[in-house]
C-alpha positions as CSV (number, residue, x, y, z in Angstrom):
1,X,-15.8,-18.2,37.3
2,X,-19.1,-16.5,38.2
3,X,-20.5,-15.9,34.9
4,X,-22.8,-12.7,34.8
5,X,-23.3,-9.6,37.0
6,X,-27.0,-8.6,35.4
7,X,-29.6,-10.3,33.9
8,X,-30.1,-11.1,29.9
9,X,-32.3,-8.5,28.6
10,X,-35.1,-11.6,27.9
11,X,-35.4,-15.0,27.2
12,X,-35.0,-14.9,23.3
13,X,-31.5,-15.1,22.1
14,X,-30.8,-12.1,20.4
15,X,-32.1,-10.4,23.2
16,X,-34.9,-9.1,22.3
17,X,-33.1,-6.9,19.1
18,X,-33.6,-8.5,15.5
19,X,-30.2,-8.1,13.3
20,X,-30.8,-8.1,10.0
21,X,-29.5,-11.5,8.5
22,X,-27.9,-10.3,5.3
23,X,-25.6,-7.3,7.4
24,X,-22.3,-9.5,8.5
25,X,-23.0,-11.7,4.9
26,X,-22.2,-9.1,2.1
27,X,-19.2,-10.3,-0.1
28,X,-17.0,-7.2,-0.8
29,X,-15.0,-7.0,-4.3
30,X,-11.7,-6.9,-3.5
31,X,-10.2,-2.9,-3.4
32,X,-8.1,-2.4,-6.5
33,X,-4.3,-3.2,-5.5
34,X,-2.9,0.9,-4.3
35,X,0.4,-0.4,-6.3
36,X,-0.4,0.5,-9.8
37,X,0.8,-2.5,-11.9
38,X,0.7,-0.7,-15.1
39,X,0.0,2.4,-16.8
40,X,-2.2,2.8,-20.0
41,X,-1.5,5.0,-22.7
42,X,-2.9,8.4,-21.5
43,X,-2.8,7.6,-18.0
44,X,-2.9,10.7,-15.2
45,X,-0.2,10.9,-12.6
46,X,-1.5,10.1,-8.9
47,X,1.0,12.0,-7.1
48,X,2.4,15.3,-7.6
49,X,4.9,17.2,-6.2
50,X,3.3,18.2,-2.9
51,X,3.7,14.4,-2.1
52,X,7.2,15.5,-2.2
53,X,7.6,18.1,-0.4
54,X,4.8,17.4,2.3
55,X,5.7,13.5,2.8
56,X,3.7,11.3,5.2
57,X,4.9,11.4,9.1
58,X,7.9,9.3,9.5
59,X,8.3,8.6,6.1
60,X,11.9,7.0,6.8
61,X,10.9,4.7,9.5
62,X,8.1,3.5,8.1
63,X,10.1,2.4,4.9
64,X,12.1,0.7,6.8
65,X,9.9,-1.0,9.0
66,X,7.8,-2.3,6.0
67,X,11.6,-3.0,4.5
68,X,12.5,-5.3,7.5
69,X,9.1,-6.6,8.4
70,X,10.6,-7.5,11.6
71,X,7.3,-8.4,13.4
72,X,3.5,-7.9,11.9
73,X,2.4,-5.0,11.1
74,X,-1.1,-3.7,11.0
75,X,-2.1,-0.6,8.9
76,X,-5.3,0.9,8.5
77,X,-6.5,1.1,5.2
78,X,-5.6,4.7,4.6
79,X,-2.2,4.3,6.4
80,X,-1.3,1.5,4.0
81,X,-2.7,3.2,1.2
82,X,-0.3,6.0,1.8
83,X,3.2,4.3,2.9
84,X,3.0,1.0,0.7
85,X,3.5,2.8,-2.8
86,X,6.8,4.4,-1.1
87,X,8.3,0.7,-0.8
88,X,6.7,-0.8,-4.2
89,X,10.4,-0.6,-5.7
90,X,11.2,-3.3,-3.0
91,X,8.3,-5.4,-3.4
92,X,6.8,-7.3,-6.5
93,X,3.7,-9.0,-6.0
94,X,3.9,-12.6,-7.0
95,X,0.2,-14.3,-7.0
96,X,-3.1,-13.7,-5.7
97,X,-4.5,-16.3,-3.0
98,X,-7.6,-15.1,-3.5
99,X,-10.4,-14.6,-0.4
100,X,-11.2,-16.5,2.3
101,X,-15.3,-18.0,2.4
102,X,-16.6,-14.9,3.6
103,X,-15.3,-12.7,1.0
104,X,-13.7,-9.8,3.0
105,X,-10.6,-11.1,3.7
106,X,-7.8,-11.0,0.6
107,X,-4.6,-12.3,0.2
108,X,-1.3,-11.4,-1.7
109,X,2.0,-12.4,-1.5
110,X,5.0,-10.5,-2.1
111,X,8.7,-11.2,-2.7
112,X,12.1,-9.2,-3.0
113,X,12.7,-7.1,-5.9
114,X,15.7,-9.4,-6.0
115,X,14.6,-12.8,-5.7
116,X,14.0,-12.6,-9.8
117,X,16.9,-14.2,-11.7
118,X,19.5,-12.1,-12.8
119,X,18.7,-10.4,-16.6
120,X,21.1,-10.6,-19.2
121,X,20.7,-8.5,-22.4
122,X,20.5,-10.0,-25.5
123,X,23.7,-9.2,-28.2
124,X,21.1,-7.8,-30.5
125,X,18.7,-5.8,-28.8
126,X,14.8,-6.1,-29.5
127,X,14.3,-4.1,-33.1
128,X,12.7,-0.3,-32.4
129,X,10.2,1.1,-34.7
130,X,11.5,3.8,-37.2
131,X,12.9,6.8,-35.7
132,X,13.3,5.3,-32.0
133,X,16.8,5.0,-30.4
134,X,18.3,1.8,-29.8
135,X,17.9,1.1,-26.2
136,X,21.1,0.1,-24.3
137,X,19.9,-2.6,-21.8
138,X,22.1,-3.5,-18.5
139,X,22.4,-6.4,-16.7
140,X,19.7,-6.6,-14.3
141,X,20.8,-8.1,-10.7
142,X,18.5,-10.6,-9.7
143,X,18.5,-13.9,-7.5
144,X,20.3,-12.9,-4.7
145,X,17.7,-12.4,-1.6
146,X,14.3,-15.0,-1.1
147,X,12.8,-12.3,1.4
148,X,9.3,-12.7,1.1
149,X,6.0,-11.5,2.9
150,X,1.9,-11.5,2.7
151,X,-0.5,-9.0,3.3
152,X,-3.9,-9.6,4.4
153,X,-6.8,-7.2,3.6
154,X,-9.6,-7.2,6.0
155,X,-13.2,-6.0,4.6
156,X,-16.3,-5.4,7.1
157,X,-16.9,-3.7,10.3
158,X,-12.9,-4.4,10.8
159,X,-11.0,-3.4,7.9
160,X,-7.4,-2.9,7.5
161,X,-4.5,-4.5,6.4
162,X,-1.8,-7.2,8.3
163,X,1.8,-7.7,6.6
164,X,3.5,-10.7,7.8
165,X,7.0,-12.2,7.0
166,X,6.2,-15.9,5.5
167,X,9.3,-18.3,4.1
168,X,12.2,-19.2,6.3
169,X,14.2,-16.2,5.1
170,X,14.0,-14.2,8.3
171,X,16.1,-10.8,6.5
172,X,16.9,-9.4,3.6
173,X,21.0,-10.0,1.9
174,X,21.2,-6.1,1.2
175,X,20.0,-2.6,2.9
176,X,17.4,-0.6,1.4
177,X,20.0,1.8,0.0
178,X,20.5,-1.0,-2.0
179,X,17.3,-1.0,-3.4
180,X,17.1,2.5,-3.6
181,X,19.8,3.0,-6.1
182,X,18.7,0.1,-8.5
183,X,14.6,0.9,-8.5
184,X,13.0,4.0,-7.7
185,X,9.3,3.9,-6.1
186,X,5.9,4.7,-7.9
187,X,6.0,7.7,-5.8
188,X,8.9,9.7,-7.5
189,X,8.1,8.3,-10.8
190,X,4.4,9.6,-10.9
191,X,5.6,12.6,-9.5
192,X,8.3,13.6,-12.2
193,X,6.0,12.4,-14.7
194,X,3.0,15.2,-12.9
195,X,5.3,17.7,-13.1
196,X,6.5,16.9,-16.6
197,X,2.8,16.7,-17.9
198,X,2.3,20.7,-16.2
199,X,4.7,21.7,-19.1
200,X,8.1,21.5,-17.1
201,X,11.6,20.5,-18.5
202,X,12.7,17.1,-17.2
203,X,16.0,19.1,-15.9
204,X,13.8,21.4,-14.4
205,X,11.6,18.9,-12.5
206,X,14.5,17.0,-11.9
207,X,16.2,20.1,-9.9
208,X,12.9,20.7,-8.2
209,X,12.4,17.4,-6.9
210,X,16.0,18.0,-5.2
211,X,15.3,21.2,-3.3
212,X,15.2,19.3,-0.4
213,X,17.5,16.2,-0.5
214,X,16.5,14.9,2.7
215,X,12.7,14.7,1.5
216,X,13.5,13.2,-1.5
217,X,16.0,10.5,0.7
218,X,13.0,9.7,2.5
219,X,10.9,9.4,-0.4
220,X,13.5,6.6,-1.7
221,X,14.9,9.5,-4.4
222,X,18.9,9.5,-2.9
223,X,19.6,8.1,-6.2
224,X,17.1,10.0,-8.6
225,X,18.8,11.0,-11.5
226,X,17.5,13.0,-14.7
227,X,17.3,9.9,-16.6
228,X,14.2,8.9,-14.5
229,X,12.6,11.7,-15.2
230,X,13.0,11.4,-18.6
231,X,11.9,8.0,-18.7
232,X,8.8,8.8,-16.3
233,X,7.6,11.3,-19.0
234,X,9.0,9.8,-22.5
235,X,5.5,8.4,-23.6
236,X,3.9,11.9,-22.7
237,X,6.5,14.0,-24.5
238,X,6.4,12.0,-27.5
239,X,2.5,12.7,-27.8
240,X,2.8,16.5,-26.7
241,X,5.7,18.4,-28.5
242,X,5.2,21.8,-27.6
243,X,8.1,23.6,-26.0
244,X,8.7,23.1,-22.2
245,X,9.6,25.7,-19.7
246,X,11.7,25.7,-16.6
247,X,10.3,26.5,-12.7
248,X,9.0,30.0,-11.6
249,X,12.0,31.1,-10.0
250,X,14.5,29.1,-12.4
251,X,16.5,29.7,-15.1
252,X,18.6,28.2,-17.5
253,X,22.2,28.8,-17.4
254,X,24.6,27.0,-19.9
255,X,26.9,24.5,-18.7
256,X,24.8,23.7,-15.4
257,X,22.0,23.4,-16.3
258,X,18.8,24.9,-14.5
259,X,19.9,26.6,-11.5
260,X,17.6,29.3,-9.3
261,X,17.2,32.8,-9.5
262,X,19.7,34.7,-7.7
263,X,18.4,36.8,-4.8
264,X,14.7,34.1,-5.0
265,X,13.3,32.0,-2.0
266,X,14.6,29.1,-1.6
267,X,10.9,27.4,-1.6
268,X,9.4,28.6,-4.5
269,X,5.7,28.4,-5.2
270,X,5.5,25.4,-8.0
271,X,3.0,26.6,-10.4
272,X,1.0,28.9,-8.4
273,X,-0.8,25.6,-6.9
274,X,1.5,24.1,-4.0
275,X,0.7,26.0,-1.0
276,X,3.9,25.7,1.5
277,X,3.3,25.1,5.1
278,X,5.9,25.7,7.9
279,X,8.0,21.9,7.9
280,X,6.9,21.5,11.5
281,X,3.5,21.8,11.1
282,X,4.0,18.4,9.2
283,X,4.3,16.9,11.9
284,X,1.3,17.8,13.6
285,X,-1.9,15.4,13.6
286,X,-5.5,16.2,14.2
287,X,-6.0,14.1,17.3
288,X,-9.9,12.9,17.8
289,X,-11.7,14.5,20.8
290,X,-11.6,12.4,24.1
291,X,-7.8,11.9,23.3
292,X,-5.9,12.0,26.6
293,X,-2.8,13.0,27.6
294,X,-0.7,11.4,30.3
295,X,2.5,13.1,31.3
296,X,5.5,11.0,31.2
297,X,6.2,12.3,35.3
298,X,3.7,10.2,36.3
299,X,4.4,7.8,34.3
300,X,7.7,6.2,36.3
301,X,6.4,5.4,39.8
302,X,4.2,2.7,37.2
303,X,7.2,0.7,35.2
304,X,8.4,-2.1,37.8
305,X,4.7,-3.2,37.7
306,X,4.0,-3.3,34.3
307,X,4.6,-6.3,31.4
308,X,8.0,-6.5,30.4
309,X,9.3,-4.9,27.5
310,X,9.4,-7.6,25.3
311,X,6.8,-9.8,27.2
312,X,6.7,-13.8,27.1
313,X,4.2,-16.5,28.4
314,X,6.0,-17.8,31.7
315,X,7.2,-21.0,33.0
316,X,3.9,-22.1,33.8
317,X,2.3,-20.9,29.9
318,X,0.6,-17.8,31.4
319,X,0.7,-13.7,30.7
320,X,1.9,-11.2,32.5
321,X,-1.5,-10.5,34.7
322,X,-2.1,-6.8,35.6
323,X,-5.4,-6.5,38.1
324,X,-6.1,-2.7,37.9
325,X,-9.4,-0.8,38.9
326,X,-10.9,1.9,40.5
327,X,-12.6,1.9,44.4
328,X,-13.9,4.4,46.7
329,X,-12.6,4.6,50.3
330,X,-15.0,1.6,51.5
331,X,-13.7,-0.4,49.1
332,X,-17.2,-0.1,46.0
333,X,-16.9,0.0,42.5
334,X,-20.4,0.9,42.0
335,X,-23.1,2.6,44.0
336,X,-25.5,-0.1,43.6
337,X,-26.0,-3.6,41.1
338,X,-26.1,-2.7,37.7
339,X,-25.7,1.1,38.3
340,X,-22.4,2.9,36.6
341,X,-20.9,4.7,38.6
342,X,-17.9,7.3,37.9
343,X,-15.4,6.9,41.2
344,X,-11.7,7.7,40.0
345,X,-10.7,11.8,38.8
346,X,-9.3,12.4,35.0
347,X,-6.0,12.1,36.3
348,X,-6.4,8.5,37.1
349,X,-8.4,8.0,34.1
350,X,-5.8,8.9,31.7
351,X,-3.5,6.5,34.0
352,X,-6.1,3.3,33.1
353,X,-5.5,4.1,29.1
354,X,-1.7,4.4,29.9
355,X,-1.9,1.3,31.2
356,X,-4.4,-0.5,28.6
357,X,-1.7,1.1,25.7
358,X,0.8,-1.6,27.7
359,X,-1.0,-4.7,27.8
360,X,-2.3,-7.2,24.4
361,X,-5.7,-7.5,25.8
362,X,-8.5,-6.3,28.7
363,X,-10.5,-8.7,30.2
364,X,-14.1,-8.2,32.2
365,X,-16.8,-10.1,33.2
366,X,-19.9,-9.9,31.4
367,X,-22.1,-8.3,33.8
368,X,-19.5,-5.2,33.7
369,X,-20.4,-5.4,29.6
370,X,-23.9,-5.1,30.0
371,X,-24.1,-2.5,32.6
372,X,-20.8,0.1,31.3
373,X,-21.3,-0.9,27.9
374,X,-17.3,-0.2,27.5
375,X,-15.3,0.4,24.5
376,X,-12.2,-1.2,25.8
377,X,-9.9,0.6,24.0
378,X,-6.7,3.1,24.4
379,X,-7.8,6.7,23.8
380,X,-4.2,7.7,24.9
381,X,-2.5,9.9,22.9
382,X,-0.1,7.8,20.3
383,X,-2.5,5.1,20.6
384,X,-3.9,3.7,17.3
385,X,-6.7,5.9,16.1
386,X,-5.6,8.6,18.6
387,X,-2.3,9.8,16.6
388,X,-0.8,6.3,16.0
389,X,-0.4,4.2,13.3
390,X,-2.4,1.0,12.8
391,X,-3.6,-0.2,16.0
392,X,-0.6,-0.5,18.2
393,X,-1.2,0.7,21.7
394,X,-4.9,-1.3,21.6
395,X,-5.7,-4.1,23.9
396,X,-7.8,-7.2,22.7
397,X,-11.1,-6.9,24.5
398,X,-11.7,-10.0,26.1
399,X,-15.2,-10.4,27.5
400,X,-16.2,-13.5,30.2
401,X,-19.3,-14.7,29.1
402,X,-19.8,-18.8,30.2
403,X,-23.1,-18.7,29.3
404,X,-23.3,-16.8,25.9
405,X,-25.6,-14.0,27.5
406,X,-23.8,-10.6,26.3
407,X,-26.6,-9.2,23.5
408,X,-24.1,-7.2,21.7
409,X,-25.1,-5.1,19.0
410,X,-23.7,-3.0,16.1
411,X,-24.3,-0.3,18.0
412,X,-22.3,-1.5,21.0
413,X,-19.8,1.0,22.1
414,X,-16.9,-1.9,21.6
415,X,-17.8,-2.1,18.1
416,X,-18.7,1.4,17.2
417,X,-14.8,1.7,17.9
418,X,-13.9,-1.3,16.0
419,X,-15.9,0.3,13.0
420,X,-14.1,3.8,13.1
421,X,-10.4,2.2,13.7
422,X,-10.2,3.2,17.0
423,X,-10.4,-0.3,18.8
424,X,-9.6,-4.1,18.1
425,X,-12.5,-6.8,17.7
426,X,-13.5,-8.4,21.2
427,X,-13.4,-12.1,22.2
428,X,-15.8,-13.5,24.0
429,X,-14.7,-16.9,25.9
430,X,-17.9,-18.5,26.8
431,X,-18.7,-22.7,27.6
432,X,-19.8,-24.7,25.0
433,X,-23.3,-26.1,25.0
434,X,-25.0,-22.9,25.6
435,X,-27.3,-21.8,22.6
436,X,-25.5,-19.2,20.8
437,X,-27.3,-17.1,17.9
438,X,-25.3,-17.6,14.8
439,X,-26.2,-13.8,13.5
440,X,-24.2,-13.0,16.3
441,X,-21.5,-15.1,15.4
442,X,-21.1,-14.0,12.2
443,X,-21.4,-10.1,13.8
444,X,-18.7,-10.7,16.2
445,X,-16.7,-12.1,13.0
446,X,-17.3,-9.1,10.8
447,X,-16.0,-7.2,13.2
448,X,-12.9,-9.2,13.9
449,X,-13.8,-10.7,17.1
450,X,-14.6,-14.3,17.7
451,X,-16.0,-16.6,20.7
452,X,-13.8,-18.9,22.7
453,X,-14.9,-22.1,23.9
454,X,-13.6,-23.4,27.2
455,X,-14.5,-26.5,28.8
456,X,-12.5,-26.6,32.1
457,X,-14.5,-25.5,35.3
458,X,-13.9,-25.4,39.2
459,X,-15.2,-27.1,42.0
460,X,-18.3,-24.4,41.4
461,X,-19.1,-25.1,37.9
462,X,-17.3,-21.4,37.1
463,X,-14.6,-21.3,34.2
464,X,-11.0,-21.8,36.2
465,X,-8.5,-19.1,35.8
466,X,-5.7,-21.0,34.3
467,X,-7.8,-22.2,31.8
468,X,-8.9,-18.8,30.4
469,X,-5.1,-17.2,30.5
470,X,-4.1,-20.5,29.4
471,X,-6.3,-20.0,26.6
472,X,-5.4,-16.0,26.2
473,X,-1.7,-17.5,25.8
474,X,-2.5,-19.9,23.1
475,X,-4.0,-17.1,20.8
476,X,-0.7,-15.1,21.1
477,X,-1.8,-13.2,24.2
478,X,1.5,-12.5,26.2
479,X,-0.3,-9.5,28.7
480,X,-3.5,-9.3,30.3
481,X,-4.9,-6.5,32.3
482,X,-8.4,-7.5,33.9
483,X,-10.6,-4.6,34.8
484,X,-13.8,-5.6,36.5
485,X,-16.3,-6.1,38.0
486,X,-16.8,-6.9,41.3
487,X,-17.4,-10.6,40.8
488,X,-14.6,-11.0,38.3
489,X,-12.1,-9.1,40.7
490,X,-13.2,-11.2,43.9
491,X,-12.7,-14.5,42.2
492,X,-9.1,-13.5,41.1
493,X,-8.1,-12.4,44.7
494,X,-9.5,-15.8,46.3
495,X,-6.7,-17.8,47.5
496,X,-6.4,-20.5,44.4
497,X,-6.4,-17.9,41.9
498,X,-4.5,-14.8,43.5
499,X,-0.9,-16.5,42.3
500,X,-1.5,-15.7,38.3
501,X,-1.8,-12.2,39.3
502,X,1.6,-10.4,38.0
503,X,1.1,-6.7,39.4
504,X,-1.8,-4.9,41.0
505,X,-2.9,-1.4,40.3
506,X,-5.8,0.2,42.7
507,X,-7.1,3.5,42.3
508,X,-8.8,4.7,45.3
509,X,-10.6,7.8,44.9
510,X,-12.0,10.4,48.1
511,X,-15.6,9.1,48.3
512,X,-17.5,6.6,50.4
513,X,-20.3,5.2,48.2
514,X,-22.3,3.8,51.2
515,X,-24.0,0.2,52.4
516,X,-25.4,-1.5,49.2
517,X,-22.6,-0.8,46.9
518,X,-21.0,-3.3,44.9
519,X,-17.8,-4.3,46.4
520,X,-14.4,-5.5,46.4
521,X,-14.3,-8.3,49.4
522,X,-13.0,-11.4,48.8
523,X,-13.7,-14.2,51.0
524,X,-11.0,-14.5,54.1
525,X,-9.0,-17.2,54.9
526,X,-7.8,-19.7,58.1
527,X,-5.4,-20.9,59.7
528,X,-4.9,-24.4,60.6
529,X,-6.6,-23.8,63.9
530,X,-10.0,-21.9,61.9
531,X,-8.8,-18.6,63.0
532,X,-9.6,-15.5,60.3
533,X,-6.7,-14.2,58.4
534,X,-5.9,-11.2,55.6
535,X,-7.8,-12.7,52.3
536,X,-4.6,-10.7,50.7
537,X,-1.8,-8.5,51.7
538,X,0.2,-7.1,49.0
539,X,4.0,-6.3,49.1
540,X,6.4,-4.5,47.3
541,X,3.6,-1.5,47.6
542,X,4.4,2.0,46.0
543,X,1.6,5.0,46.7
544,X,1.4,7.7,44.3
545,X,-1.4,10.5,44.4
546,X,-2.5,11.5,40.7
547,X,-5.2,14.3,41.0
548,X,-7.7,13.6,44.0
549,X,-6.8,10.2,44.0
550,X,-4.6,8.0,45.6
551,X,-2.8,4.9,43.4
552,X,-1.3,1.8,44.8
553,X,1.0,-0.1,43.1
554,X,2.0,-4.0,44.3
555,X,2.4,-7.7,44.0
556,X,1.1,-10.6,46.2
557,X,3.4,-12.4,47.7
558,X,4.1,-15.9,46.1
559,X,3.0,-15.1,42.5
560,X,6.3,-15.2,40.9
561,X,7.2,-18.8,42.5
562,X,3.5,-20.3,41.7
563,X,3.4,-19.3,38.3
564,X,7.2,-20.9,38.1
565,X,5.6,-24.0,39.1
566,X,5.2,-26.9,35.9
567,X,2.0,-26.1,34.0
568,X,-0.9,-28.5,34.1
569,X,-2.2,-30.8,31.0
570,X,-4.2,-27.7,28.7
571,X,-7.1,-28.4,26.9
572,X,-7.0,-25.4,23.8
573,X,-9.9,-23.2,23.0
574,X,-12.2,-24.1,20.7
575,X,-12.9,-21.1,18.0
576,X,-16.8,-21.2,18.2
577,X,-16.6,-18.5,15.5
578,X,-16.0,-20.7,12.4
């Protein structure tokens, strides 16, 4: 594998930038838990009633989700911040593991509400000081599921949060009805006790909080009753015994209670302070600019060529392989060495991000990292940090670098997105040997990248193909879509390596770039007899024009039976980043 498309910038080895050595070593005090674990005496609500009424996007099936923890999830900070309190009635944080050595990553583990053992009341209840009610304890159920999970809190340039399943539970023994009806969530408890604190009756709250019965479903409330608003309040009304008042727009009507005003608005203005929006605007999130769009028409002619649904290595222990990039009409990607050049229309532009938001990582060579100075992310529209959650829809960057020569910077469009939660950390799979700078080491690390170490070459001393997807496997890698450049793209069409290659996707745009472009030739092959054949001729070829441009779709023939064919011995990666 060639390993560089430019020169290094000089001959010191950070380049010729100084990094300052106490940025990537900072240890971070742990953010306070978002689950409150307790309450003091006087203690403010953190919720109120428009967290009710205005909930967080998909409220429902993000309960779930973080219910079933079917596969990992991965949450921004803010994203967990906001949905985790809303399943804190399922799960009860059991210990600490504390940090790893670099202090930014934290560790707690979780289990069912109902892997506790069952409660039985005592015959005579604990004594209550004078004038206090005897309290009528029930039996409470307990040591019936072992469902447990960690979450893992990231700190740095990367910061965020992974949930994981861990035990050898694999689901829960009840629904999260189930749990609704015996435990309600922080959420509708703080937001009773808001309400209550504003001067409201509990009844009154109560019916307010029920206005809108599939909200307060959502929310975990099906089973709210007026007891829990009572008890969400009960320390506050016993300091504060002035008289309460019912809802503007209520009333109080004997023998049921507080009902509305006849002839009123169904959504009432709560206090003067909660500002009702139209229920679809909900819905609607600010999208960053440079978000695209592509339309789900021109999205069809692209699905027989793109990683399976629910992808797996092959036979052989590789990815799905997806060779996609943009030429002009004579076959350049750039008008001259170490020159950018912008070849394909918006169209096909917003078709490269569609693909990206389909594949677990992007590779390029590391002359194409130098010269672009890419963020290799998904800017589609859903993508994470374009309207999704977490960071689904964004590929791994995966840069080629044998000889350690990539002078990446904080300031490096890869990890400026990586630092505003728009982009995933990059590997960089490089030989060992090479002299590597351990500030930037400990960089890539704090932004939750690392560096690969492979030690299996071909016959030109270049890093062999099946070695680095091999590698890409091993580190949960199931799709790879390899982008560039010229070098990168011409080794992977040569005859030995053209087999892992899954699916091909060529944009070819309306220009001729001219003599001394950078281009996309590989070497042809012979016959038996020495005559010149095709270097590659795909099949199974679709066309589809997308603005100006042209796109082909194909396969080479042969890759499905090659990569069928019994893998050969592996050596793994070594993680040059611990």
């Amino acid at each position: 594998m060639a390993d560089s498309e430019s020169p290094r910038h000089d001959g010191s080895p950070n380049g010729g930038q100084q990094l300052d050595p106490n940025l990537f070593n900072q240890r971070n005090t742990p953010n306070q838990n978002p689950i409150p674990e307790g309450q003091d005496q006087i203690s403010l609500p953190t919720r109120s009633l428009n967290d009710l009424l205005n909930p967080p996007r998909d409220l429902a099936l993000m309960r779930q989700r973080l219910f079933e923890v079917k596969d990992k999830i991965e949450l921004q900070v803010d994203e967990f911040e906001r949905y985790w309190p809303y399943v804190d009635n399922v799960w009860v944080r059991q210990h600490k593991a504390g940090t790893d050595k670099s202090g930014r990553v934290f560790t707690d583990y979780y289990a069912c509400r109902l892997q506790r053992p069952t409660y039985t009341p005592k015959p005579a209840d604990t004594p209550r000081r004078e004038g206090q009610p005897t309290r009528k304890k029930q039996i409470r159920e307990g040591g019936t599921c072992q469902m447990r999970l960690k979450t893992i809190q990231y700190e740095g340039g990367y910061s965020g949060y992974t949930i994981l399943k861990v035990g050898d539970e694999t689901q829960h023994t009840h629904d999260l009805d189930h749990i609704d009806k015996i435990k309600r969530t922080s959420v509708l408890m703080e937001v009773a006790k808001s309400e209550v604190m504003k001067g409201y009756m509990p009844a009154s709250v109560f019916t307010v909080m029920n206005e809108d019965m599939g909200k307060l479903a959502a929310a975990g409330g099906r089973y709210l009753n007026r007891n829990d608003v009572r008890n969400a309040s009960q320390h506050w009304r016993q300091l504060h015994r002035e008289e309460l008042r019912v809802h503007e727009g209520y009333k109080y009507d004997h023998g049921n209670g507080i009902v509305r005003h006849d002839g009123v608005s169904p959504t009432p203005q709560i206090n003067g302070d909660l500002q009702m929006v139209d229920p679809a605007l909900n819905d609607i999130t600010l999208l960053p600019s440079g978000t695209l769009r592509f339309p789900s028409a021109s999205r069809a002619f692209l699905e027989p060529y793109l990683p399976p649904k629910e992808p797996t290595v092959n036979a052989s222990g590789l990815p799905h392989v997806t060779l996609a990039y943009a030429t002009s009409m004579d076959s350049s990607l750039a008008l001259a060495p170490g020159m950018q050049t912008l070849i394909s229309g918006p169209e096909s532009k917003a078709m490269t991000h569609y693909l990206r938001s389909k594949h677990d990582a992007i590779v390029i060579g590391v002359g194409t990292a130098t010269v672009d100075d890419p963020a290799l992310n998904c800017r589609l529209e859903g993508a994470g940090g374009f309207g999704g959650l977490g960071w689904e829809g964004q590929p791994r960057p995966v840069i080629i670098d044998p000889g350690a020569r990539w002078m990446i910077t904080p300031q490096s469009k890869v990890l400026q997105a990586v630092q505003s939660g728009k982009g995933r950390g990059p590997w960089v799979i490089m030989a060992p040997g090479f002299a590597m700078d351990p500030m930037r080491l400990e960089m890539l690390k704090y932004y939750g990248g690392k560096y690969l170490g492979l030690t299996e070459f071909d016959k030109k001393w270049r890093l062999r193909w099946e070695a680095i997807l091999k590698a890409l496997a091993a580190e949960g890698i199931k799709s790879v879509m390899i982008e560039g450049g010229s070098m990168v793209i011409n080794d992977l069409l040569q005859p030995e390596n053209s087999a892992f290659i899954s699916s091909v996707v060529v944009t070819v745009a309306p220009t001729y770039l001219g003599r001394g472009g950078v281009g996309v030739s590989p070497a042809p092959r012979h016959d038996p007899t020495g005559r010149p054949q095709p270097a590659v001729r795909f099949e199974d070829v679709k066309w589809q024009p997308l603005g100006e441009d042209v796109v082909m779709a194909g396969r080479i023939p042969g890759n499905w039976e090659a990569a069928s064919q019994p893998p050969r011995a592996f050596m793994a990666p070594v993680d040059l980043s611990q």
